[in-house]
N, CA, C and O atoms as CSV, one atom per row, in Angstrom:
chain,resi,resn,atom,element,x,y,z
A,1,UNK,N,N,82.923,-62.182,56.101
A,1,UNK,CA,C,82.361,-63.394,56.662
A,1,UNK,C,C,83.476,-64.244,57.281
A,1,UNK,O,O,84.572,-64.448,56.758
A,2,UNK,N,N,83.042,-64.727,58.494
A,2,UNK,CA,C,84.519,-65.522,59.306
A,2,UNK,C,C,83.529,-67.012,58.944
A,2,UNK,O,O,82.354,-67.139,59.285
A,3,UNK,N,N,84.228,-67.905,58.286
A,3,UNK,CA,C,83.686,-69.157,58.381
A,3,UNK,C,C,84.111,-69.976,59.656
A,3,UNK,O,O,85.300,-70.048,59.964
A,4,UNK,N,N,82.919,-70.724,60.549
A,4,UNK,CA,C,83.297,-71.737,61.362
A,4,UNK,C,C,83.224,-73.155,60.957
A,4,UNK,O,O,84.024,-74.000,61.359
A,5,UNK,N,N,82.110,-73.429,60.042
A,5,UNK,CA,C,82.208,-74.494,59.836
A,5,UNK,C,C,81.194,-74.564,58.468
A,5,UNK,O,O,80.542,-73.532,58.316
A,6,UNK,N,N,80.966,-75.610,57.466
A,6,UNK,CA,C,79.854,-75.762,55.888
A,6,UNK,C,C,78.808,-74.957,56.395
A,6,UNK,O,O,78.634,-73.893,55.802
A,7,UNK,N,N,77.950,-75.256,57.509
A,7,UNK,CA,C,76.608,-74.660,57.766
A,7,UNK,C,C,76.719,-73.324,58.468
A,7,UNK,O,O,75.781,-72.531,58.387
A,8,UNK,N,N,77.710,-73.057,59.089
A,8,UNK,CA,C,77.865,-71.802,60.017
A,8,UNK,C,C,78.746,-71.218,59.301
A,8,UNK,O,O,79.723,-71.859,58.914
A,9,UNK,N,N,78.481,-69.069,58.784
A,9,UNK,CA,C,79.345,-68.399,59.079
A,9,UNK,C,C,78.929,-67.257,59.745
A,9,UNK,O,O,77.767,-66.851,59.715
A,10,UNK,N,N,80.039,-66.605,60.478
A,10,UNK,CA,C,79.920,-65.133,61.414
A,10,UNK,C,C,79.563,-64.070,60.324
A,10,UNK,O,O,80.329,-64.356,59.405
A,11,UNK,N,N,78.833,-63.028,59.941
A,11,UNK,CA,C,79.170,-61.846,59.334
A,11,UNK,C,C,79.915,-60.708,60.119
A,11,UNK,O,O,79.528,-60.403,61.247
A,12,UNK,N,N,80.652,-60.272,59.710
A,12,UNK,CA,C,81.337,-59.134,60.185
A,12,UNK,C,C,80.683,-58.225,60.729
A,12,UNK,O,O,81.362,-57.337,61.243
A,13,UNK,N,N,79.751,-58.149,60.785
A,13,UNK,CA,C,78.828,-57.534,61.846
A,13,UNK,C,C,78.532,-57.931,62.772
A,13,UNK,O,O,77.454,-57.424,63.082
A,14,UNK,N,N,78.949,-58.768,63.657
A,14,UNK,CA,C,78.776,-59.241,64.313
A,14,UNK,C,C,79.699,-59.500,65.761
A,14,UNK,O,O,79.560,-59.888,66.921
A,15,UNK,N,N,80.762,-58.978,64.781
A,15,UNK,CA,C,81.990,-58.915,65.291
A,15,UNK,C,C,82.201,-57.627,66.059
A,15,UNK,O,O,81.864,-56.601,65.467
A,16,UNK,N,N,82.667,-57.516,67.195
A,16,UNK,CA,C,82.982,-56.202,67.989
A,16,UNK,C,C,84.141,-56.057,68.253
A,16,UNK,O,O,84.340,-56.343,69.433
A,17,UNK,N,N,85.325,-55.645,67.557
A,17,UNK,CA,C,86.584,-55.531,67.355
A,17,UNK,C,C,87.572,-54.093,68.087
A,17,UNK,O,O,87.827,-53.042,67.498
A,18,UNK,N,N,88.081,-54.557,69.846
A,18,UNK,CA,C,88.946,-52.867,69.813
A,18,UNK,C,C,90.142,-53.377,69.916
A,18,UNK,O,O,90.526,-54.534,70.081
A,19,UNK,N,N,90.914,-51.969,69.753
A,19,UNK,CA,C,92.190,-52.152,70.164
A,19,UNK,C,C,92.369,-51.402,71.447
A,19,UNK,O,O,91.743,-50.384,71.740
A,20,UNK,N,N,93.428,-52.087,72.312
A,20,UNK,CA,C,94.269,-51.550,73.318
A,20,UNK,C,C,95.588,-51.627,73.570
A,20,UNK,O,O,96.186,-52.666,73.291
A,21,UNK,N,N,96.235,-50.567,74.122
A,21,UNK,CA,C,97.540,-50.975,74.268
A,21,UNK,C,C,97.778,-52.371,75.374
A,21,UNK,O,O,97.055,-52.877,76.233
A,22,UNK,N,N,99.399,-52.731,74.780
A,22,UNK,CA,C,99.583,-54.144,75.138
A,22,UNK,C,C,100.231,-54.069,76.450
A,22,UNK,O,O,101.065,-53.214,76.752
A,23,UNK,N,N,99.859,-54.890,77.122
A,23,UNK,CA,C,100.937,-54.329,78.706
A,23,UNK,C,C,102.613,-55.252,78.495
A,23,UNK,O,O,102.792,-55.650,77.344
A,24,UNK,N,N,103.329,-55.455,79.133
A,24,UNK,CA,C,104.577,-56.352,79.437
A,24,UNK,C,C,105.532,-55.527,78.198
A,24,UNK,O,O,105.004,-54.615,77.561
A,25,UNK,N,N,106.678,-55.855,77.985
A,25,UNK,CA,C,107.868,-55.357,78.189
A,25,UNK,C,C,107.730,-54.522,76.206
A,25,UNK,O,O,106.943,-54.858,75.322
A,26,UNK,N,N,108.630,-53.622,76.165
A,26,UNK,CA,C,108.390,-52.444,74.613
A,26,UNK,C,C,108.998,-51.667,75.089
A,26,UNK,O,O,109.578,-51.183,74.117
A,27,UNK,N,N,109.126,-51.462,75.420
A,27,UNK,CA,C,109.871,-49.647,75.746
A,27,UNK,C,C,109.181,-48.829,75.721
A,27,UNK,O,O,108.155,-49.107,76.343
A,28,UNK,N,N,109.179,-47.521,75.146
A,28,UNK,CA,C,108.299,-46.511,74.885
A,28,UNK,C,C,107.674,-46.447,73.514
A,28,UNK,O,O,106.818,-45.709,73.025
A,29,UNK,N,N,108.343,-47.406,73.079
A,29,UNK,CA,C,106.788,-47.857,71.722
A,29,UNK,C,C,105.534,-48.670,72.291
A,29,UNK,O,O,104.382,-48.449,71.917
A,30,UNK,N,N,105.891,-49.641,73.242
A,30,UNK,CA,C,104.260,-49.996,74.191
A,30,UNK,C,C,103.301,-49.050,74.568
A,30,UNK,O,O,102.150,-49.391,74.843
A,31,UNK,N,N,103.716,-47.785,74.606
A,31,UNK,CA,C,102.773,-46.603,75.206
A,31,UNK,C,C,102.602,-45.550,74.258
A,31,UNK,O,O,102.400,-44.350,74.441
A,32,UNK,N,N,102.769,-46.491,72.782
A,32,UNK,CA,C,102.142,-45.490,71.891
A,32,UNK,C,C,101.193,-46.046,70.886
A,32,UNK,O,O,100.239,-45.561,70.277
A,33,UNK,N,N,101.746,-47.194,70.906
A,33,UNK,CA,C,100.657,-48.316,69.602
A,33,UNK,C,C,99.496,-48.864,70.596
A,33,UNK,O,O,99.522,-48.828,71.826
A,34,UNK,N,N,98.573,-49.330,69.845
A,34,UNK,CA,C,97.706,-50.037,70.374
A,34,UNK,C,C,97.322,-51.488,69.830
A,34,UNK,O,O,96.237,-51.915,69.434
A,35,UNK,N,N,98.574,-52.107,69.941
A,35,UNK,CA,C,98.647,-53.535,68.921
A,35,UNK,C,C,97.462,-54.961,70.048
A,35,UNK,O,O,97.327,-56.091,69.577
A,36,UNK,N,N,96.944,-54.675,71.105
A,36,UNK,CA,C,96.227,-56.242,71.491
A,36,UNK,C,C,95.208,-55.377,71.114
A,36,UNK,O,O,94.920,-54.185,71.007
A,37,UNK,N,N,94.509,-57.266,70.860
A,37,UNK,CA,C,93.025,-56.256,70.554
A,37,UNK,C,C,91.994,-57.101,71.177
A,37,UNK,O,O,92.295,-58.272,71.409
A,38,UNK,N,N,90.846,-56.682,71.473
A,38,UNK,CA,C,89.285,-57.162,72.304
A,38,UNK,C,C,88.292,-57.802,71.280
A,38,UNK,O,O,87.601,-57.021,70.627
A,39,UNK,N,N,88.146,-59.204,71.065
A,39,UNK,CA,C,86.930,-59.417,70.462
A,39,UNK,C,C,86.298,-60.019,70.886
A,39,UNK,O,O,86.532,-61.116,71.393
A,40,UNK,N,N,84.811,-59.179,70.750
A,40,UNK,CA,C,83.615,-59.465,71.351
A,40,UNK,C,C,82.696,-60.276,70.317
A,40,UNK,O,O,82.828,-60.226,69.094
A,41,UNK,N,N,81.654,-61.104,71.078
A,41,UNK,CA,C,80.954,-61.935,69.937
A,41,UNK,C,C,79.670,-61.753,71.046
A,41,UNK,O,O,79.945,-62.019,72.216
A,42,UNK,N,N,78.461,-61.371,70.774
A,42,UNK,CA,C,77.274,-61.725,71.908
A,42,UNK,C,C,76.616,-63.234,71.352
A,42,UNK,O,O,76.061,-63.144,70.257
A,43,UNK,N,N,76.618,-64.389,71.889
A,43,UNK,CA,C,76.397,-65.301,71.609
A,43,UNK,C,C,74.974,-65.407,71.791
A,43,UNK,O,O,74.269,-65.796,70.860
A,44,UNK,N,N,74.443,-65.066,73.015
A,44,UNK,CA,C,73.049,-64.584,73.465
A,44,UNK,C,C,72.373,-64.038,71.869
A,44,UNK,O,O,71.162,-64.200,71.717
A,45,UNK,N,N,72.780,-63.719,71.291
A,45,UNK,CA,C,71.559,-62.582,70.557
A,45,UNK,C,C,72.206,-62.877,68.973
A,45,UNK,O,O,71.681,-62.357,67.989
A,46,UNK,N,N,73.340,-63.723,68.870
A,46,UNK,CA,C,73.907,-64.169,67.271
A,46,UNK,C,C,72.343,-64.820,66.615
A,46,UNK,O,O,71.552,-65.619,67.117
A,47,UNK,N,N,72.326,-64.295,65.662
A,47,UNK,CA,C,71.224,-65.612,64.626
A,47,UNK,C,C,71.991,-66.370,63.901
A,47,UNK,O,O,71.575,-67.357,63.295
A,48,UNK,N,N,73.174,-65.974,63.900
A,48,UNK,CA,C,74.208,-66.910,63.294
A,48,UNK,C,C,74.349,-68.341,63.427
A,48,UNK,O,O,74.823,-69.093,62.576
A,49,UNK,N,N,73.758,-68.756,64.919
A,49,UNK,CA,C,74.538,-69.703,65.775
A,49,UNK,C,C,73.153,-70.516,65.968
A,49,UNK,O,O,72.060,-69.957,66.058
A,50,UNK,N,N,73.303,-71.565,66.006
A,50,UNK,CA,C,72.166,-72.701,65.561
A,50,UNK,C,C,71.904,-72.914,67.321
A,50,UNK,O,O,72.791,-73.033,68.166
A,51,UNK,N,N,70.364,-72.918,67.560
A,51,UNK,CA,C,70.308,-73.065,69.305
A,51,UNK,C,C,70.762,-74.307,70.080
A,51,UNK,O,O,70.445,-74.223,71.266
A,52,UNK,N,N,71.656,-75.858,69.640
A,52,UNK,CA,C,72.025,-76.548,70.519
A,52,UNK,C,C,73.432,-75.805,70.672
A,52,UNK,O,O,73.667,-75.332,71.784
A,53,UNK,N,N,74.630,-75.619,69.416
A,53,UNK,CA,C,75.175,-74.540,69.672
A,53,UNK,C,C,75.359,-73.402,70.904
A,53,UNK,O,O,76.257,-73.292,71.738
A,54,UNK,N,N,74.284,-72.692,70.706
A,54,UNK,CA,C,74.583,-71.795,71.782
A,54,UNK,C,C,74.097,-72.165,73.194
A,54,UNK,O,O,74.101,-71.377,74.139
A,55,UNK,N,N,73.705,-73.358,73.241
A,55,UNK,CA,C,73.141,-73.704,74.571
A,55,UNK,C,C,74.837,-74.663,74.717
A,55,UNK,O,O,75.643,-74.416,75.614
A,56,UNK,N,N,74.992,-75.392,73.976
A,56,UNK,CA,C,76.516,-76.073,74.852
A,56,UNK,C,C,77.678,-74.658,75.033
A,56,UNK,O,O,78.573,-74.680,75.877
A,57,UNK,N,N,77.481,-73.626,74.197
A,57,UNK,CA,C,78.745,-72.537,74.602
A,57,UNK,C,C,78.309,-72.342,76.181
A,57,UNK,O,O,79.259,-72.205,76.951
A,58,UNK,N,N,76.974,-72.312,76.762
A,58,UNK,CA,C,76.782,-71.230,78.129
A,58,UNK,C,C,77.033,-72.730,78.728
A,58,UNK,O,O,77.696,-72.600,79.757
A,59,UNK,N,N,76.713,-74.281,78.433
A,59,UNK,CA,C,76.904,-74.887,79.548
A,59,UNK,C,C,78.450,-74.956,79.354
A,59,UNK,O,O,78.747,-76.124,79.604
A,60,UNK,N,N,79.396,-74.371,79.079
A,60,UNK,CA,C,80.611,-74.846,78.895
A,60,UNK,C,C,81.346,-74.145,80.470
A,60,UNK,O,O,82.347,-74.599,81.026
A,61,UNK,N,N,80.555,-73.000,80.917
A,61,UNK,CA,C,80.941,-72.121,81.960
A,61,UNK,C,C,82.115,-71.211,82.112
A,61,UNK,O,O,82.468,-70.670,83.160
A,62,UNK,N,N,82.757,-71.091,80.767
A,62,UNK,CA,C,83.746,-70.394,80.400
A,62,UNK,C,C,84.035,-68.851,80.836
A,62,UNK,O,O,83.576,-67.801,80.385
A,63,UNK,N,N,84.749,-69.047,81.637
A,63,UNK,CA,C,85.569,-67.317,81.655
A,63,UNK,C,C,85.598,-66.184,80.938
A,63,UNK,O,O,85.634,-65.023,81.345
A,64,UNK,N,N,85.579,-66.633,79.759
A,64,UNK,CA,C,85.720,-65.643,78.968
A,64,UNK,C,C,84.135,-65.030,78.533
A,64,UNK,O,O,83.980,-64.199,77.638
A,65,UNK,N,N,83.176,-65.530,79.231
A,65,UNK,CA,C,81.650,-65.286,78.975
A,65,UNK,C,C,80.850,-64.458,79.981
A,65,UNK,O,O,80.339,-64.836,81.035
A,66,UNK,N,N,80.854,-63.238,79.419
A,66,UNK,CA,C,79.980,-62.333,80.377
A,66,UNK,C,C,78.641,-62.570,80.883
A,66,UNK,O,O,77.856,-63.269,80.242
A,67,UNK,N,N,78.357,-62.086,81.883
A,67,UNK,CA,C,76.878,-62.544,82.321
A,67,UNK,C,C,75.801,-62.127,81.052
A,67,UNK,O,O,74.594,-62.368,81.068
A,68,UNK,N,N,76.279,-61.688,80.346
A,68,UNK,CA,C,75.140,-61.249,79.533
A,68,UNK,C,C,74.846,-61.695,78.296
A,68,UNK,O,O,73.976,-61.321,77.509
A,69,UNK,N,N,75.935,-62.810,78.182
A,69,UNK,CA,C,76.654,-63.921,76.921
A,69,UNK,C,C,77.189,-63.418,76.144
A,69,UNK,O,O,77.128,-63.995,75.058
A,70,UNK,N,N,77.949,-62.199,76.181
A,70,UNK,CA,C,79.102,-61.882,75.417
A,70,UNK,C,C,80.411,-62.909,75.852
A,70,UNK,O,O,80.830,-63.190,76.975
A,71,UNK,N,N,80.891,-63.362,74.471
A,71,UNK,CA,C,82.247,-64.051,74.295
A,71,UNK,C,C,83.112,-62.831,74.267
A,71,UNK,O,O,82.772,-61.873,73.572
A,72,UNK,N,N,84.584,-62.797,75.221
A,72,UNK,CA,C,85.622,-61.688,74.714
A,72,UNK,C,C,86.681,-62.542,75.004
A,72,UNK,O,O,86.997,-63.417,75.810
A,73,UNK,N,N,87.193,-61.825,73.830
A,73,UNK,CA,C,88.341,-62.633,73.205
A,73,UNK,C,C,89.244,-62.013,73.584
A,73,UNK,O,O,88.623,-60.973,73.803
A,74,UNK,N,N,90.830,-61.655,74.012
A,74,UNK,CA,C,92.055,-60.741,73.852
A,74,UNK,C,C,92.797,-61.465,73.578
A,74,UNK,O,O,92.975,-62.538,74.154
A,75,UNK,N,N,93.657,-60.875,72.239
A,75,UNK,CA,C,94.545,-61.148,71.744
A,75,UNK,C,C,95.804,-60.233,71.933
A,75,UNK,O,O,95.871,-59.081,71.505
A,76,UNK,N,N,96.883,-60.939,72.687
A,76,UNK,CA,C,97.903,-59.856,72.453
A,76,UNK,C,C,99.572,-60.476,72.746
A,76,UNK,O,O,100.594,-60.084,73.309
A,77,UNK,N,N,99.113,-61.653,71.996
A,77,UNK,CA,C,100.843,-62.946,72.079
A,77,UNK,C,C,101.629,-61.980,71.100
A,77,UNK,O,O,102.743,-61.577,71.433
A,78,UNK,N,N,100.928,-61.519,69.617
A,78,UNK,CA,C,102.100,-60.731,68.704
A,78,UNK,C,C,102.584,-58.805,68.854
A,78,UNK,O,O,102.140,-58.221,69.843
A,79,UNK,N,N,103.092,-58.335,68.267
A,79,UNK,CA,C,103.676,-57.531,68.747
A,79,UNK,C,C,102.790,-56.639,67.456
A,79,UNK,O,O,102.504,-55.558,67.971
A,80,UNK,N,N,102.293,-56.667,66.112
A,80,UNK,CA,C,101.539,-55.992,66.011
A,80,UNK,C,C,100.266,-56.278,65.056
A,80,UNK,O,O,100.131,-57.060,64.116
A,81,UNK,N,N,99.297,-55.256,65.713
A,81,UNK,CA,C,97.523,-55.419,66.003
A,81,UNK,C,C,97.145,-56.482,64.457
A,81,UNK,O,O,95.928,-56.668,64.455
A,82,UNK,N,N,97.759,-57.128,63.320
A,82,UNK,CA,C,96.774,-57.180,62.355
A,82,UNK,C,C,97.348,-59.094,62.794
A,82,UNK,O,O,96.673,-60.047,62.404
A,83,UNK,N,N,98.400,-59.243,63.464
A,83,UNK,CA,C,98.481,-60.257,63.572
A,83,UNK,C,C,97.704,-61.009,65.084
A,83,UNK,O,O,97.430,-62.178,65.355
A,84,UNK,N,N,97.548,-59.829,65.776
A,84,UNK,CA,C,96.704,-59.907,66.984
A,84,UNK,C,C,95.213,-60.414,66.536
A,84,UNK,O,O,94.543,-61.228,67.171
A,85,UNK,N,N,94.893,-59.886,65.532
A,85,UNK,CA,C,93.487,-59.622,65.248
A,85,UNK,C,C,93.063,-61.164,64.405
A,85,UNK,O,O,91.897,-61.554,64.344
A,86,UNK,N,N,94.060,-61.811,63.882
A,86,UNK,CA,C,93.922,-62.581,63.118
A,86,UNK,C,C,94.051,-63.938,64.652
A,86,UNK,O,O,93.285,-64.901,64.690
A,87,UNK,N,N,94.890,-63.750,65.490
A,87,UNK,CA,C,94.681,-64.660,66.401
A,87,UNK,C,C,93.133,-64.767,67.281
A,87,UNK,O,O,92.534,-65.772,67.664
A,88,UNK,N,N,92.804,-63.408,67.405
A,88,UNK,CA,C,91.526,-63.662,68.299
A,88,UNK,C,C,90.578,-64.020,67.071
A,88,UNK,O,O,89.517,-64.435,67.537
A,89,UNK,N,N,90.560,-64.017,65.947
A,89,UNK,CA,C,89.187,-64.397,65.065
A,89,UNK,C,C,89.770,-65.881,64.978
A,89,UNK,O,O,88.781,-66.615,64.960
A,90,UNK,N,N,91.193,-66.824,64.903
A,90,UNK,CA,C,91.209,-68.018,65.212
A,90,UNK,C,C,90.778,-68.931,66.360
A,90,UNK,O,O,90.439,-70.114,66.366
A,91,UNK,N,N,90.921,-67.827,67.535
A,91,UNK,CA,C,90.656,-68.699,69.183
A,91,UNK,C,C,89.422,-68.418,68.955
A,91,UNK,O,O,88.875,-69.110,69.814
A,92,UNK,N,N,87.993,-67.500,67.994
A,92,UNK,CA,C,86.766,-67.428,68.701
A,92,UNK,C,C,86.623,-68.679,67.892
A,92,UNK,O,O,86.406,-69.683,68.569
A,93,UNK,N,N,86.716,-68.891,66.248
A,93,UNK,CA,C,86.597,-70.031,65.496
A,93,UNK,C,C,86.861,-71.422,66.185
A,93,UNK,O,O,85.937,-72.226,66.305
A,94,UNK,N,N,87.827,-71.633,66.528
A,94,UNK,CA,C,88.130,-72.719,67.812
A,94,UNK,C,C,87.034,-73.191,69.011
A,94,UNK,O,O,86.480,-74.257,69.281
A,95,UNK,N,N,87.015,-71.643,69.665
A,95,UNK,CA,C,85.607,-72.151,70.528
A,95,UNK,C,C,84.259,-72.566,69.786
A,95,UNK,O,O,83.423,-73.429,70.055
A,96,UNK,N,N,84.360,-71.600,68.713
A,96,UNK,CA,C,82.942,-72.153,68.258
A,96,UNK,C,C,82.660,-73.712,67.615
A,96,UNK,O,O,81.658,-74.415,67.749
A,97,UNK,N,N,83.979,-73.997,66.835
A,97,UNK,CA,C,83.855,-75.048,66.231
A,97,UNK,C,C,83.986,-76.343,67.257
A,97,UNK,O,O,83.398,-77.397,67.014
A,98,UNK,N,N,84.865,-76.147,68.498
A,98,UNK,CA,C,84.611,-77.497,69.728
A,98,UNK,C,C,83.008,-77.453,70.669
A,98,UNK,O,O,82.630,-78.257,71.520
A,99,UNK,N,N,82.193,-76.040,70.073
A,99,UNK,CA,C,80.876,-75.962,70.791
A,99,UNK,C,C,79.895,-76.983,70.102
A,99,UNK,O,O,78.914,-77.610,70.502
A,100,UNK,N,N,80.992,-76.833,68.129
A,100,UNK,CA,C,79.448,-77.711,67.139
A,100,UNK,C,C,79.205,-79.077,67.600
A,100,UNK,O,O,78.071,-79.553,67.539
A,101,UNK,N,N,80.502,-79.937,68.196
A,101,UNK,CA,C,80.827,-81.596,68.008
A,101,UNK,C,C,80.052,-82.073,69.425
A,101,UNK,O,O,80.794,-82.105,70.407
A,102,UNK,N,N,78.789,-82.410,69.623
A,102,UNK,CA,C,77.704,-83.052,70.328
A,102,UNK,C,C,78.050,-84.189,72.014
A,102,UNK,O,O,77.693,-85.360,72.134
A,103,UNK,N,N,78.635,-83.551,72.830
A,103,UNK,CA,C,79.105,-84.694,73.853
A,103,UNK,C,C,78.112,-86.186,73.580
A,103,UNK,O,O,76.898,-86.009,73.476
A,104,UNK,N,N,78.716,-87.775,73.458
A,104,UNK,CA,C,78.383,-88.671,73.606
A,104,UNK,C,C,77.266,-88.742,74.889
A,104,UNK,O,O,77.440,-88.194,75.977
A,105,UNK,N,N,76.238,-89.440,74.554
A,105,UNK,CA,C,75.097,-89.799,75.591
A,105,UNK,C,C,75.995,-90.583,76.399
A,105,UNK,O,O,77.097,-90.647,75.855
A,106,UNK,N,N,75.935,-91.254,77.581
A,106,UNK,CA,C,76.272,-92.049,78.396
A,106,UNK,C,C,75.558,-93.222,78.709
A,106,UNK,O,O,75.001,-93.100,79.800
A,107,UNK,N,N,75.415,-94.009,78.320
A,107,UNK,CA,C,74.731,-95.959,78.096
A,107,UNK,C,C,74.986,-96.031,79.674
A,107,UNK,O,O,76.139,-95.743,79.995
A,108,UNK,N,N,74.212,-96.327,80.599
A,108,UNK,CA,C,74.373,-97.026,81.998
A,108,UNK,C,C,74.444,-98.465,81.547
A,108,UNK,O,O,73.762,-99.033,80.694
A,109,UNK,N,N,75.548,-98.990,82.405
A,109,UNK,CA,C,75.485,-100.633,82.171
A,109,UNK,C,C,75.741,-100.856,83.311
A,109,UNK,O,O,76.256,-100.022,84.056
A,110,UNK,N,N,75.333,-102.372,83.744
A,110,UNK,CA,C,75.569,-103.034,84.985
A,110,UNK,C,C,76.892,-103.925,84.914
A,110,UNK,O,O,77.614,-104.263,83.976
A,111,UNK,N,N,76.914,-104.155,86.225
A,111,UNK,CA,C,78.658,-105.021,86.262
A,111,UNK,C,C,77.972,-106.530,86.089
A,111,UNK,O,O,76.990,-106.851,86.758
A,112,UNK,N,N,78.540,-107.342,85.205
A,112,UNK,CA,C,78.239,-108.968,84.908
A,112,UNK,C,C,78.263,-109.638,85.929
A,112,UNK,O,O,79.004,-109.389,86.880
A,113,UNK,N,N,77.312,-110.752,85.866
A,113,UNK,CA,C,77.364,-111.471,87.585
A,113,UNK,C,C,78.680,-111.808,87.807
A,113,UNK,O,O,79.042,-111.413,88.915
A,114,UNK,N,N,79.652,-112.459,87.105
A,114,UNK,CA,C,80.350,-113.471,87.228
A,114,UNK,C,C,81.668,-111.961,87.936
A,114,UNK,O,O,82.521,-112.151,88.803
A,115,UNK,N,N,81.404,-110.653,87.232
A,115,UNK,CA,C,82.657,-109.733,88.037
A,115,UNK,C,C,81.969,-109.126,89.400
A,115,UNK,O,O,82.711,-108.389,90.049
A,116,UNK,N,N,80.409,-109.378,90.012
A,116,UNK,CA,C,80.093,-109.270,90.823
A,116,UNK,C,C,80.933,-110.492,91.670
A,116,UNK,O,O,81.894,-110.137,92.353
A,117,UNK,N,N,80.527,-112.054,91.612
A,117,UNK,CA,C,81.042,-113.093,92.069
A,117,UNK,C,C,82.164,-112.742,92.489
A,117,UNK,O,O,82.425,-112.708,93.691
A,118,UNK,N,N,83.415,-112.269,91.101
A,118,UNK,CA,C,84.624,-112.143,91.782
A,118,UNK,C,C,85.237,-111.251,92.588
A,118,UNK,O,O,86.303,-111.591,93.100
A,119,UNK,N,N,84.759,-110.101,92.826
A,119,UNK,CA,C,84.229,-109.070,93.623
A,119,UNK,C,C,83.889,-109.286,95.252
A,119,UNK,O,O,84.365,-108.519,96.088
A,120,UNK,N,N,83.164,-110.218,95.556
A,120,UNK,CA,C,82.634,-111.246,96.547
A,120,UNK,C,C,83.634,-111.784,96.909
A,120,UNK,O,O,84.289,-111.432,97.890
A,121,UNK,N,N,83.929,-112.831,96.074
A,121,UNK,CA,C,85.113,-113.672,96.766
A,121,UNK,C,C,86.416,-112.916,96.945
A,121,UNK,O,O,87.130,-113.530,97.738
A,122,UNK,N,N,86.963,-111.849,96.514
A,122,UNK,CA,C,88.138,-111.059,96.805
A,122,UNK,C,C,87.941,-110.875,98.121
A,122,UNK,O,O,88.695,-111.409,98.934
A,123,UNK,N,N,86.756,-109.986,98.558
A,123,UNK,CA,C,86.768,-109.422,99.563
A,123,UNK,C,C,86.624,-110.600,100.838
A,123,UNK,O,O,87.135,-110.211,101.888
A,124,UNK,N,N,85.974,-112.038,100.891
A,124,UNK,CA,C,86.404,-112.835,102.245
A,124,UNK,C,C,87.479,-113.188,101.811
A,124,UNK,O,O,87.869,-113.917,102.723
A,125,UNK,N,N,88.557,-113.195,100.759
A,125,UNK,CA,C,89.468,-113.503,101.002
A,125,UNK,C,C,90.412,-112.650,101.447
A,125,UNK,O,O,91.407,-112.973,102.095
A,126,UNK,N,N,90.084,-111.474,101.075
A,126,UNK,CA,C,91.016,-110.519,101.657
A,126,UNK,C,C,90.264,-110.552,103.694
A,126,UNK,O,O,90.822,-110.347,104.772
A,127,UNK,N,N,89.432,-110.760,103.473
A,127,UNK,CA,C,88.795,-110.742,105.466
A,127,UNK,C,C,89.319,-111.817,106.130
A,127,UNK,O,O,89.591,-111.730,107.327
A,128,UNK,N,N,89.577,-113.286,105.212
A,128,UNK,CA,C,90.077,-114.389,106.264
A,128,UNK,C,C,91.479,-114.349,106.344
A,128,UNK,O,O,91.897,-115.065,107.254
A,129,UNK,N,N,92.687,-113.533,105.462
A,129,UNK,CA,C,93.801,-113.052,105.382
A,129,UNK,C,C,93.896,-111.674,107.088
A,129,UNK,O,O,94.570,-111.861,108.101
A,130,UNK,N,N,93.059,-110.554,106.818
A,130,UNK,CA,C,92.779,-110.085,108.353
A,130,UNK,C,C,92.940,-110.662,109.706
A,130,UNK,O,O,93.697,-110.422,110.647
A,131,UNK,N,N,91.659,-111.783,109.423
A,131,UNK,CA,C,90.949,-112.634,110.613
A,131,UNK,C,C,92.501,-113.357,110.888
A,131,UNK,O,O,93.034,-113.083,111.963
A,132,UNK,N,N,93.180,-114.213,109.999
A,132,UNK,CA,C,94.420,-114.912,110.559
A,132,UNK,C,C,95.558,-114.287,110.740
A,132,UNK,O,O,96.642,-114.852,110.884
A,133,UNK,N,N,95.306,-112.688,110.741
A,133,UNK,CA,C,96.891,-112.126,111.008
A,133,UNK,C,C,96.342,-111.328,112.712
A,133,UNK,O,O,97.015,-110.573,113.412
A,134,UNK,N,N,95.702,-111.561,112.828
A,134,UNK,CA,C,95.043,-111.091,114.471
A,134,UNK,C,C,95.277,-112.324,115.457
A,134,UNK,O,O,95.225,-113.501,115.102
A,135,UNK,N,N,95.495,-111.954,116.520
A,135,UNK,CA,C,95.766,-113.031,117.730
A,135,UNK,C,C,94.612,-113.554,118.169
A,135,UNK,O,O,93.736,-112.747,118.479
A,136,UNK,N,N,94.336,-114.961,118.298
A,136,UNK,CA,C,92.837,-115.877,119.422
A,136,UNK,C,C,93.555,-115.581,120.600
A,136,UNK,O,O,94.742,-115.646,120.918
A,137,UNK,N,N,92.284,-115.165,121.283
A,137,UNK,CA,C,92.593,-115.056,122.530
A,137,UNK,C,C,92.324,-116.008,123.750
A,137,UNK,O,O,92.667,-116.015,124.932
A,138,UNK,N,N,91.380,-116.997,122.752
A,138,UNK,CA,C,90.697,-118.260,123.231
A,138,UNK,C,C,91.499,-119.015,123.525
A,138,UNK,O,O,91.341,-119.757,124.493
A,139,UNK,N,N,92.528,-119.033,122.808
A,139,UNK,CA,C,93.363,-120.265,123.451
A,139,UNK,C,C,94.670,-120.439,124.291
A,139,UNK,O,O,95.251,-121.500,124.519
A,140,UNK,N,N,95.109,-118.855,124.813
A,140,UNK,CA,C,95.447,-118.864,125.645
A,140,UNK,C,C,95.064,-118.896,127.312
A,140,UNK,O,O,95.964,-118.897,128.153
C-alpha cells in the first residue's frame, strides 16, 4: 500500500512498475543494468481516487498524462533501480497529494467609489499636463 494521504491509499496493484535502461553517461555498465524505471498509475479507472480528485489531476493538463489518463512517471536521477523506484512512487505521491488541496473560489469585488474618483481625477490631470505641454496655435 503507497499512502497519499489519512483517507487515500494506492494498493500495489495498481501500480505498473518497468524498468529500462538509463541513457547519459556509465560506460559499459549503462548497457547492461536496467536501473530507470516507468511508473504508470491509470487515474481514469483508479477506485482509489475520490472523483473531485481525479477531475482536478485531468484539469491540471499535465504532460506526463496520456490521452487515456494514464499518469507515467520516469525515474532515473539515481544510478541504481531500487532508489529510482522509490523516487517515482515519491513524485506520483506529490502529484497526488497537490491534486487533494481544493483551488480557492474567487469572490468578484468591485473597486470603491472613492478609488474610482481617484482614478478620474489622475487621468484629467494627467490630460491637462498633455494639453499644456502642446503649442496654441491661436495665438500666434
Amino acid at each position: 500500500m503507497l499512502p497519499v494521504s489519512r483517507s487515500i491509499t494506492l494498493p500495489e496493484s495498481e501500480l505498473v512498475v518497468r524498468f529500462l535502461r538509463a541513457d547519459g553517461p556509465g560506460g559499459q555498465h549503462v548497457n547492461r543494468t536496467e536501473s530507470a524505471v516507468e511508473l504508470r498509475f491509470d487515474v481514469a479507472q483508479s477506485p482509489s481516487l475520490p472523483e473531485d480528485v481525479r477531475a482536478r489531476l485531468f484539469a491540471r493538463r499535465d504532460r506526463r498524462m496520456t490521452d487515456e489518463g494514464v499518469l507515467v512517471i520516469q525515474a532515473r536521477r539515481f544510478r541504481d533501480q531500487s532508489r529510482n523506484r522509490e523516487d517515482a512512487r515519491e513524485r506520483l505521491v506529490e502529484i497526488l497529494r497537490s491534486a487533494l488541496i481544493a483551488p480557492k473560489k474567487r469572490i468578484a469585488t468591485k473597486p470603491s467609489r472613492a478609488s474610482q474618483q481617484r482614478r478620474l481625477e489622475s487621468k484629467q490631470q494627467r490630460g491637462k499636463l498633455k494639453q499644456n505641454r502642446s503649442r496654441s496655435w491661436s495665438h500666434e
